[in-house]
C-alpha positions as CSV (number, residue, x, y, z in Angstrom):
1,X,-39.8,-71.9,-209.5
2,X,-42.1,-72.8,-212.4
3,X,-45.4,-71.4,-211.7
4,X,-47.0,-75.3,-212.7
5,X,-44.8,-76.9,-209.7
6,X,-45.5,-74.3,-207.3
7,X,-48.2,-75.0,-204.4
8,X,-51.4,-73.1,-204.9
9,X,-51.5,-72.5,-201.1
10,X,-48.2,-70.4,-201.6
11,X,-49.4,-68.3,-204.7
12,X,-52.4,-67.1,-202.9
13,X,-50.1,-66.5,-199.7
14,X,-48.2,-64.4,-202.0
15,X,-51.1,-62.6,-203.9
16,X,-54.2,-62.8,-202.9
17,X,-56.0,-62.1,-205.8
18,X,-55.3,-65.3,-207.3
19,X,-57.9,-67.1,-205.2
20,X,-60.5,-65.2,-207.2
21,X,-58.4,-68.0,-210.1
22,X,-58.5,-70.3,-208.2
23,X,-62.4,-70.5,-206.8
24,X,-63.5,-69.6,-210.7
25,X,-62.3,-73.2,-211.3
26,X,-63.6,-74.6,-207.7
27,X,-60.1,-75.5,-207.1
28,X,-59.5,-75.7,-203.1
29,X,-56.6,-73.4,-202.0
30,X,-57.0,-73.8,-198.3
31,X,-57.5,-77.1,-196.7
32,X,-55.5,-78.5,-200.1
33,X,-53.1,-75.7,-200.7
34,X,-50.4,-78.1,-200.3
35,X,-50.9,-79.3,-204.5
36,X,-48.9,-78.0,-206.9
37,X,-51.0,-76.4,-209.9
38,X,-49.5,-79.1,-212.4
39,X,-51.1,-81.6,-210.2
40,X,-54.7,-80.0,-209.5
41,X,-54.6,-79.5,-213.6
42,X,-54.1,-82.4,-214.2
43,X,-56.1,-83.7,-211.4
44,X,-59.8,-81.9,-212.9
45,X,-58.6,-82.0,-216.2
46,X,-57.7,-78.5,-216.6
47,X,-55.5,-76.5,-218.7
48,X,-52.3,-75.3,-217.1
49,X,-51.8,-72.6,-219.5
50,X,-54.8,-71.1,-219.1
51,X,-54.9,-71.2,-216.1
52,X,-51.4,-69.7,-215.7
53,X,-52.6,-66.7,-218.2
54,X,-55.2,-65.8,-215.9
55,X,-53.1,-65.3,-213.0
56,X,-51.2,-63.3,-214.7
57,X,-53.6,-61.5,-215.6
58,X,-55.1,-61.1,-212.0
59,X,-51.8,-60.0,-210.5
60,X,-50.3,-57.6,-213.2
61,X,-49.1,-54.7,-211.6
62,X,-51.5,-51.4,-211.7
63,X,-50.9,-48.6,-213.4
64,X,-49.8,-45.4,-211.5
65,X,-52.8,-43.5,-211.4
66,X,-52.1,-40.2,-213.6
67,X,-55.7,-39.2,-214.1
68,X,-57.0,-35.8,-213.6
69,X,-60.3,-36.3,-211.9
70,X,-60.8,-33.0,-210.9
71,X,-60.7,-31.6,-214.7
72,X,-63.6,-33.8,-215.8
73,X,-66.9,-33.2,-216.9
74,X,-69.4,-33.9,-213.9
75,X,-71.6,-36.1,-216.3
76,X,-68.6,-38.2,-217.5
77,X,-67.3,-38.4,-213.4
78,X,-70.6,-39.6,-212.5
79,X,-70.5,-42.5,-215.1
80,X,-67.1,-43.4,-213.9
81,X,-68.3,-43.6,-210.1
82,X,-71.1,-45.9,-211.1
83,X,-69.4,-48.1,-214.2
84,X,-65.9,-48.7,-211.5
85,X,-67.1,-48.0,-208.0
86,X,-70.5,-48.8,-207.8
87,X,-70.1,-51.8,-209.5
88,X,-66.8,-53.3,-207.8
89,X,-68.8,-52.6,-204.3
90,X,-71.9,-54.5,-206.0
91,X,-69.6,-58.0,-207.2
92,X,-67.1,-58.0,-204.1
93,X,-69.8,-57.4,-201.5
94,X,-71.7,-61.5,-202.2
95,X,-67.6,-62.9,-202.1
96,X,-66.9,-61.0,-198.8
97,X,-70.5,-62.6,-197.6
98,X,-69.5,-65.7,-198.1
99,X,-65.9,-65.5,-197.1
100,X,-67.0,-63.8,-193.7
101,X,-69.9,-66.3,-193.4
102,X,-67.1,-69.1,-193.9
103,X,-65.3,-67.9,-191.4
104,X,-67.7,-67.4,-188.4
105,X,-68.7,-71.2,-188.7
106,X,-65.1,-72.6,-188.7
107,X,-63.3,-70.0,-186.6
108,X,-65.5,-68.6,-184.5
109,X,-65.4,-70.4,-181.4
110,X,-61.5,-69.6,-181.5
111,X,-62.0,-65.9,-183.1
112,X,-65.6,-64.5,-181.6
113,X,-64.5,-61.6,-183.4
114,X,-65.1,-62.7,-186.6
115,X,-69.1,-62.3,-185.4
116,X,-68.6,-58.7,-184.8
117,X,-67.0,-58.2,-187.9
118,X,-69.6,-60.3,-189.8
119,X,-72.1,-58.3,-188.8
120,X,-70.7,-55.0,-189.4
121,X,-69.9,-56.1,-193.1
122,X,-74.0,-57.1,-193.3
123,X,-74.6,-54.2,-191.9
124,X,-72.4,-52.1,-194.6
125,X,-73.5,-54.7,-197.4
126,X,-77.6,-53.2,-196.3
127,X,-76.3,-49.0,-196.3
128,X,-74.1,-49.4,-199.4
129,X,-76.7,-51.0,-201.5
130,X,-79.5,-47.9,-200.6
131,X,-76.9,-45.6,-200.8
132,X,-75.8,-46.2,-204.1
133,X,-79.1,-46.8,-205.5
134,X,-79.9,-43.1,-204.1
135,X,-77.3,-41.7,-206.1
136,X,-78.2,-43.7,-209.5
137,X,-81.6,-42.8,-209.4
138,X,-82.2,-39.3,-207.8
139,X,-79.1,-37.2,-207.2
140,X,-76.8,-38.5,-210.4
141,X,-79.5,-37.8,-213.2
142,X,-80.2,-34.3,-211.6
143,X,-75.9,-33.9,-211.9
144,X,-76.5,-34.7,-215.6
145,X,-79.4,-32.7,-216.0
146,X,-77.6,-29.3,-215.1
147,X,-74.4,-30.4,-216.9
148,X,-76.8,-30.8,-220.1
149,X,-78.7,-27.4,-218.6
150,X,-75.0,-25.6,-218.4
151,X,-74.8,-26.2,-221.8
152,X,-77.8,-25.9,-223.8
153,X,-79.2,-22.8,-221.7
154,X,-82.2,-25.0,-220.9
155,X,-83.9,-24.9,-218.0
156,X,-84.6,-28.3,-216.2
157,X,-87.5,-28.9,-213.5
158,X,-86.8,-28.5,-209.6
159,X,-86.0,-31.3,-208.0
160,X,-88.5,-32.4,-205.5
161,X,-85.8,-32.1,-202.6
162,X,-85.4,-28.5,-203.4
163,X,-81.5,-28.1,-203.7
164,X,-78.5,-30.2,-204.8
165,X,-77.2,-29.8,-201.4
166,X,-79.4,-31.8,-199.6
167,X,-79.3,-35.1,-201.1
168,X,-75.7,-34.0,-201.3
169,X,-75.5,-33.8,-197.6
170,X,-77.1,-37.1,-196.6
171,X,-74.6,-38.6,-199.1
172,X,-72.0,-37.3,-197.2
173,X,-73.3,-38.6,-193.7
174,X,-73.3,-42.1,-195.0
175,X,-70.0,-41.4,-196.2
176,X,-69.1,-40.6,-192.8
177,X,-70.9,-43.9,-191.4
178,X,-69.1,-46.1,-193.5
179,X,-66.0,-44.5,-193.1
180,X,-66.6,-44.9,-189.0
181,X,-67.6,-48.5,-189.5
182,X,-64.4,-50.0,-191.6
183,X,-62.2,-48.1,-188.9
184,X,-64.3,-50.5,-186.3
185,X,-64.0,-53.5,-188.4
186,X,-59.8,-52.9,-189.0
187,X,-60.0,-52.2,-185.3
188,X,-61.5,-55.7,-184.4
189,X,-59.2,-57.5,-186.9
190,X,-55.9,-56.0,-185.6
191,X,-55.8,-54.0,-188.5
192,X,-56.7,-57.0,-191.0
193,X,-53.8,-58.9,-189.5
194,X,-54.6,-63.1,-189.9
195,X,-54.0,-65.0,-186.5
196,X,-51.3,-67.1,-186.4
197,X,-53.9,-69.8,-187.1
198,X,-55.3,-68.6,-189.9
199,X,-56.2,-71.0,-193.0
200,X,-56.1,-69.4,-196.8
201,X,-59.8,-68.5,-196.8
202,X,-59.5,-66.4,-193.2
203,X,-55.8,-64.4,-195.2
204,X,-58.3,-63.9,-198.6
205,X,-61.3,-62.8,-197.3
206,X,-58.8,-59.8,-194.7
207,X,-57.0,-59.2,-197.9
208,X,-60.5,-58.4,-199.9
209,X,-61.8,-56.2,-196.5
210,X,-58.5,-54.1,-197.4
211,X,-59.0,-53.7,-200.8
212,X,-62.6,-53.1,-199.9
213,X,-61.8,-50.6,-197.9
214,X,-59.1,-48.6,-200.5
215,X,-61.8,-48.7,-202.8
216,X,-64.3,-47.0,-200.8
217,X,-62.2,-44.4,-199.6
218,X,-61.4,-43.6,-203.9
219,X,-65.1,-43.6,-204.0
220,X,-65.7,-41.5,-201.2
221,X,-62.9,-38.6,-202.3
222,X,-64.1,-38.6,-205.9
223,X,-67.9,-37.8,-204.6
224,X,-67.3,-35.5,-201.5
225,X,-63.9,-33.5,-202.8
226,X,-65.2,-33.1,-206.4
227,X,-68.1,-34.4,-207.2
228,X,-70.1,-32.8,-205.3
229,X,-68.5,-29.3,-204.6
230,X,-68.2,-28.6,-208.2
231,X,-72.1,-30.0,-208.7
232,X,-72.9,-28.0,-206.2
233,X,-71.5,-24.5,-207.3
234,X,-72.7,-26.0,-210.9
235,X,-76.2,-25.3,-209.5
236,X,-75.8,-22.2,-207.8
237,X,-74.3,-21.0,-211.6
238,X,-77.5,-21.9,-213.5
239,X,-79.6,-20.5,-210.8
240,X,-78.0,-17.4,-210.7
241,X,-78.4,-17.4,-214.9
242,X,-81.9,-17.5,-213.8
243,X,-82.4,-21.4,-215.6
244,X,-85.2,-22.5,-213.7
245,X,-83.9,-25.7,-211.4
């Protein structure tokens, strides 16, 4: 079917991320998914093929992942966690709001669910948003500082929490938190599975928890299977080489 005849309902049925399209242009693809895109274009005066390139866009395929994580430099990994990670958790986290907000005040008298998982996705929203700033602004400069120590032969100051390992450690517990509290929230949403009654906005905003959720378990590996080991052991290598940390 031509993409301009085909209901927008049915294109986000098929691939979520095209609501991302879709709300960009405040084009309703829930309670009027029934329109074609031809006739919402031409409805708000909107360009088709535009439109049509950006959906494309949204829903090329991904390339197999090939990289080598684990042979990079521990500056350049921690750039990669903040420029990818941190910053998809800090734009999806306000959509997810909304979407879960959404969905408590039309489906929660039918769904009380939705409440529970609300809240924990608050709750996450609060943890994520210290924990990352944590890692910004003490323990990823101090990774940076005995990367550049490692390689100049210059010493850098002690950090004020004594050793790498414990910021390290507390980053992991949170880890661990987060990790228990998506495993509550796929739990209470039958494993992200829409009711039969679902609307478009309820199938969007399970589809985003689950990409949500992939993402953060990247982040996670990356930071407690390399990240940190190998920062760790970096440490213990400049200490022993007697460059005052």
């Amino acid at each position: 079917m031509n993409t301009q005849e085909k209901k927008i309902g049915e294109m986000v049925a098929e691939d979520y991320r095209t609501a991302a399209v879709f709300k960009n242009h405040k084009i309703d693809f829930c309670c009027k998914g029934n329109r074609s895109l031809s006739e919402v274009c031409e409805e708000k005066n909107l360009d088709a093929a535009a439109i049509i390139e950006e959906l494309n866009t949204v829903t090329k395929p991904a390339e197999k992942n090939t990289i080598d994580f684990n042979t990079w430099d521990l500056d350049l990994l921690t750039d990669y966690i903040e420029k990818k990670h941190h910053r998809y958790v800090e734009g999806s986290m306000p959509v997810l709001l909304q979407y879960l907000n959404k969905l408590c005040k039309v489906h929660g008298t039918q769904h009380p669910e939705l409440f529970e998982i609300n809240k924990e996705f608050n709750e996450c929203v609060a943890a994520l948003s210290a924990h990352m700033k944590k890692e910004e602004l003490v323990l990823f400069p101090f990774i940076r500082k005995i990367v550049k120590a490692n390689i100049t032969q210059q010493p850098v100051a002690a950090p004020s929490y004594g050793t790498i390992q414990n910021p390290i450690h507390m980053m992991m517990n949170e880890h661990d938190t987060e990790g228990e509290r998506f495993r509550k929230i796929a739990q209470l949403s039958n494993n992200y599975t829409p009711p039969a009654d679902a609307c478009g906005t309820y199938k969007v905003a399970f589809s985003l928890l689950i990409e949500f959720e992939n993402d953060l378990h990247t982040h996670i590996h990356l930071e407690n299977n390399i990240l940190f080991p190998k920062a760790a052991q970096l440490e213990t290598k400049i200490v022993n080489a007697e460059i005052s940390v």
